[in-house]
MIDOSE-1310 file (N, C-alpha, C; in nm, 2 decimals, decimal comma, always signed):
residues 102
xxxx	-0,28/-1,85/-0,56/-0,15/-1,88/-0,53/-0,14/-1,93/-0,38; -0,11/-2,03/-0,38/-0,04/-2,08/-0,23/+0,09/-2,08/-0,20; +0,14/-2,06/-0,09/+0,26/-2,04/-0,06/+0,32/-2,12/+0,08; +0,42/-2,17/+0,10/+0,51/-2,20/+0,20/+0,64/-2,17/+0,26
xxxx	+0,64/-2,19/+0,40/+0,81/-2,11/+0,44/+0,80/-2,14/+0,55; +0,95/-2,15/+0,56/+1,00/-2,17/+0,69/+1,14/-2,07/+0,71; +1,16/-2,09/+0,87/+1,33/-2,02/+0,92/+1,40/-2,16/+0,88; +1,54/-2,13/+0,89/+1,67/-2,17/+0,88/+1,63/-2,28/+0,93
xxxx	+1,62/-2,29/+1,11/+1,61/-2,40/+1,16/+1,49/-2,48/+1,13; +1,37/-2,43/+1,05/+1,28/-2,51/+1,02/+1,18/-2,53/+1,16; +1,17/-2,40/+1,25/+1,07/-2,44/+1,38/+0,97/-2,35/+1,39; +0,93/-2,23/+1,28/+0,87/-2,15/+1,31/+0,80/-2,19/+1,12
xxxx	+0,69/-2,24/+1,10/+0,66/-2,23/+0,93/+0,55/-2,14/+0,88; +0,52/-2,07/+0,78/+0,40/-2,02/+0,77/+0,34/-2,09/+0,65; +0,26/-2,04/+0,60/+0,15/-2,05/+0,51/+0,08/-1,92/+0,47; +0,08/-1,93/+0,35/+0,04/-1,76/+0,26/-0,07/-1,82/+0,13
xxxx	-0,18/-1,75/+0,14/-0,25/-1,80/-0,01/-0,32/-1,67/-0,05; -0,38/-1,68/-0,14/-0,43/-1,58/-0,23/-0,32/-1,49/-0,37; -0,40/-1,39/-0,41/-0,30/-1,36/-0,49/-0,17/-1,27/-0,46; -0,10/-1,25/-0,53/+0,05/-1,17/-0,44/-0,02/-1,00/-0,52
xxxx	+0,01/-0,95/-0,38/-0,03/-0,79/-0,45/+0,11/-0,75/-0,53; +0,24/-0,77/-0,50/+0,35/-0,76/-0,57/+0,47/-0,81/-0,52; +0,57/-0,82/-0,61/+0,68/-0,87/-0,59/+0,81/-0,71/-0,64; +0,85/-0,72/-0,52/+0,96/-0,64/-0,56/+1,09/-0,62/-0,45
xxxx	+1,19/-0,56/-0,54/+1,34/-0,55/-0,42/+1,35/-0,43/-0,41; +1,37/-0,40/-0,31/+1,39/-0,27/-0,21/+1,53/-0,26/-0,15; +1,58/-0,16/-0,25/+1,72/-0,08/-0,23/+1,73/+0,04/-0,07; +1,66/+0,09/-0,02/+1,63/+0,16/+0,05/+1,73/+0,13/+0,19
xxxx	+1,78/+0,23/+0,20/+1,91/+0,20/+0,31/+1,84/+0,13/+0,47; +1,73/+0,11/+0,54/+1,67/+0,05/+0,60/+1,67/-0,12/+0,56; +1,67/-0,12/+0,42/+1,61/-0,24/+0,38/+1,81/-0,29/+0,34; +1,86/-0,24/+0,34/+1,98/-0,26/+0,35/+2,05/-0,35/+0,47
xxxx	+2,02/-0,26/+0,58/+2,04/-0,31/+0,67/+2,03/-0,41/+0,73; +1,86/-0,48/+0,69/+1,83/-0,60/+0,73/+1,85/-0,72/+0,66; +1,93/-0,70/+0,57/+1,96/-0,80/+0,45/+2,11/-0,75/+0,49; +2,18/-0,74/+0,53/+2,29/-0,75/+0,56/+2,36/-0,69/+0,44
xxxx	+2,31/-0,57/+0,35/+2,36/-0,51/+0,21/+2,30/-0,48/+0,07; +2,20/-0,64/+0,05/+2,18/-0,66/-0,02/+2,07/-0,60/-0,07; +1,98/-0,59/-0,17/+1,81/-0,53/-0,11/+1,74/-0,67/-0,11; +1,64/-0,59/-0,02/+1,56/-0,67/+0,07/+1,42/-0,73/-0,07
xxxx	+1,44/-0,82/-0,08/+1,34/-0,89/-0,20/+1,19/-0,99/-0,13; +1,10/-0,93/-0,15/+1,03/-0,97/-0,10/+0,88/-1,00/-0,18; +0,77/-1,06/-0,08/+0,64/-1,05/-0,23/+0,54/-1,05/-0,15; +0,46/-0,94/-0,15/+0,38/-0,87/-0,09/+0,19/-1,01/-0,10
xxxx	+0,18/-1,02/+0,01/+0,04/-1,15/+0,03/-0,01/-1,10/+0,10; -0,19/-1,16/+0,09/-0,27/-1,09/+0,18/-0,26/-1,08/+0,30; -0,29/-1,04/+0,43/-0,27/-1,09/+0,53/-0,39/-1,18/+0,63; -0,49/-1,13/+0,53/-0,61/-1,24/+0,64/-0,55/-1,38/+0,54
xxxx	-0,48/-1,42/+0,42/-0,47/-1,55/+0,38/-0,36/-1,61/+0,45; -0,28/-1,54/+0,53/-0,12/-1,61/+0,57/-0,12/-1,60/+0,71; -0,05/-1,71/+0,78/-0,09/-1,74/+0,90/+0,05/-1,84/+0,94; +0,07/-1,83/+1,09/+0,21/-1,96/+1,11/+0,10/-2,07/+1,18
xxxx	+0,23/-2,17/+1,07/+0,16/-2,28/+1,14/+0,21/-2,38/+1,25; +0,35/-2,32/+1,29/+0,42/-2,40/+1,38/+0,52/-2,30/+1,40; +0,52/-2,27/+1,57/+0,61/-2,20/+1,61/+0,56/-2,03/+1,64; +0,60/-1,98/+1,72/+0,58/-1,83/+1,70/+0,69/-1,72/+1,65
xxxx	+0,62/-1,66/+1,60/+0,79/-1,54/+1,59/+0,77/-1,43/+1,71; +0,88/-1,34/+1,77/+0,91/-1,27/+1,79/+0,94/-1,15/+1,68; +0,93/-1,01/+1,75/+0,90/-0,91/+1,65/+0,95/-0,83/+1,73; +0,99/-0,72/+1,61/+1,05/-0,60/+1,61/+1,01/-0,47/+1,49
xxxx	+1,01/-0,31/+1,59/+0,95/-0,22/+1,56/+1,07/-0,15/+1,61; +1,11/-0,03/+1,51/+1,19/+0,04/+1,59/+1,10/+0,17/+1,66; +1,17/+0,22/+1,79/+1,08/+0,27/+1,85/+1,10/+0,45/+1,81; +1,21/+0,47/+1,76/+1,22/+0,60/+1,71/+1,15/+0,65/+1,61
xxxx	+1,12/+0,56/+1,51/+1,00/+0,63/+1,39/+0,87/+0,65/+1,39; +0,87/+0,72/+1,33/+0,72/+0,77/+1,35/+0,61/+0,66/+1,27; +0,61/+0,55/+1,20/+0,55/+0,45/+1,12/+0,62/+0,34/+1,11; +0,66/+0,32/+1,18/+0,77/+0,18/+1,19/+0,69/+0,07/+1,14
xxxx	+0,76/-0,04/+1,04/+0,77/-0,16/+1,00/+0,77/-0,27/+1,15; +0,69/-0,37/+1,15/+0,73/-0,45/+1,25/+0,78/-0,57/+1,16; +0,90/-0,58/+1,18/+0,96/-0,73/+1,16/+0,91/-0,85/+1,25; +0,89/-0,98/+1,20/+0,90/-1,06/+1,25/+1,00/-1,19/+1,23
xxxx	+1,03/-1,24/+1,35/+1,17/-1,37/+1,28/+1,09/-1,49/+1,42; +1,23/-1,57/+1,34/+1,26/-1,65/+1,45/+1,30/-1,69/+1,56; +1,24/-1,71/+1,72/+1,36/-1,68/+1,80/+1,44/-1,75/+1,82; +1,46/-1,85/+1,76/+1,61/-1,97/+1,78/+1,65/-1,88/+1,69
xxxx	+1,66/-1,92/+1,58/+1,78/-1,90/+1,46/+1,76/-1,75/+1,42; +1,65/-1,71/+1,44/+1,70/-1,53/+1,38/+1,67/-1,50/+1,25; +1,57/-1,61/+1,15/+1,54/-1,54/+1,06/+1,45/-1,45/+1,02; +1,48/-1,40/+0,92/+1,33/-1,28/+0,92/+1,27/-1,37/+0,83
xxxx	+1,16/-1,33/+0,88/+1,00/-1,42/+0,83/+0,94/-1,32/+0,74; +0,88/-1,20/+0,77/+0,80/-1,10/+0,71/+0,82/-0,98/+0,76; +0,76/-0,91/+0,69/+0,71/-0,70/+0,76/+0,56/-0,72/+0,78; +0,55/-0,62/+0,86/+0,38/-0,58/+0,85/+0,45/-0,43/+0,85
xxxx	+0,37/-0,36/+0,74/+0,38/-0,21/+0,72/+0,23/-0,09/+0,78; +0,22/-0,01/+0,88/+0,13/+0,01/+0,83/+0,07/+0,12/+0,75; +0,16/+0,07/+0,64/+0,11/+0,22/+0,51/+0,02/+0,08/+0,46; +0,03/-0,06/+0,46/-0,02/-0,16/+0,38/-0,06/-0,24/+0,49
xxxx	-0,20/-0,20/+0,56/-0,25/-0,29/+0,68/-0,29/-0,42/+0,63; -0,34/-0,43/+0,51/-0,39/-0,57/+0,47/-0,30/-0,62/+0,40; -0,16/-0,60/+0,44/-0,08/-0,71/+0,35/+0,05/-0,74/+0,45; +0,08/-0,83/+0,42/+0,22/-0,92/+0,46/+0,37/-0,88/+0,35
xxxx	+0,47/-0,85/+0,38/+0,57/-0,88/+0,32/+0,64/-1,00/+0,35; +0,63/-1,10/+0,26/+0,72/-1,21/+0,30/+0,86/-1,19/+0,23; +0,94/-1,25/+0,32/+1,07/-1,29/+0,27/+1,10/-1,40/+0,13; +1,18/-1,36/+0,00/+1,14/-1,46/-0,05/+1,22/-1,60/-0,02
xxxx	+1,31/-1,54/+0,02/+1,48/-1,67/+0,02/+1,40/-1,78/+0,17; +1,26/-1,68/+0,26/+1,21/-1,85/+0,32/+1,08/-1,90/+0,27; +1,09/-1,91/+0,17/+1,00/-1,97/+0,06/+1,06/-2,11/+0,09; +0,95/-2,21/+0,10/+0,99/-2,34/+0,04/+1,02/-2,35/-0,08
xx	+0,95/-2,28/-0,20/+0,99/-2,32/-0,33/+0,99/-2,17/-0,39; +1,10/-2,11/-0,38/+1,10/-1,98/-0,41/+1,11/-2,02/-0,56
């Protein structure tokens, strides 16, 4: 499987290949939050296959938990790009809605 995405503004893009370890939506009041309500839908890719190819992200980790998620987004526009978890060091959560062809 190959994959593509970009932010809103189109200045940060990645690239994801291999197979998807899973696809799922996440209700969890954290995952709430950063979806503005909704659950956070996402599809889990390797992380040595995905990689940006234009632009960097900026990232975020909250510093109060003890296993914190780092987000990464956009810094113009603010989208979220992915998680890196580390309960799952070899994988990526991508966003699906910055799929080029979700």
């Amino acid at each position: 499987m190959h994959l593509t995405g970009r932010c809103y503004c189109a200045r940060l893009r990645y690239d994801a290949s291999g197979e998807a370890l899973f696809r799922i939506q996440c209700h969890c009041r954290e995952c709430q939050y950063i979806s503005g309500g909704s659950p956070n839908v996402v599809i889990g890719m390797p992380a040595t296959g995905s990689s940006y190819l234009g632009g960097t992200p900026n990232s975020f980790a909250r510093p109060d938990l003890p296993a914190p998620v780092t987000r990464e987004f956009c810094p113009d526009c603010g989208t979220h790009i992915l998680t890196r978890s580390p309960r799952l060091p070899d994988a990526v959560l991508i966003k699906v809605g910055t799929l080029v062809d979700p």
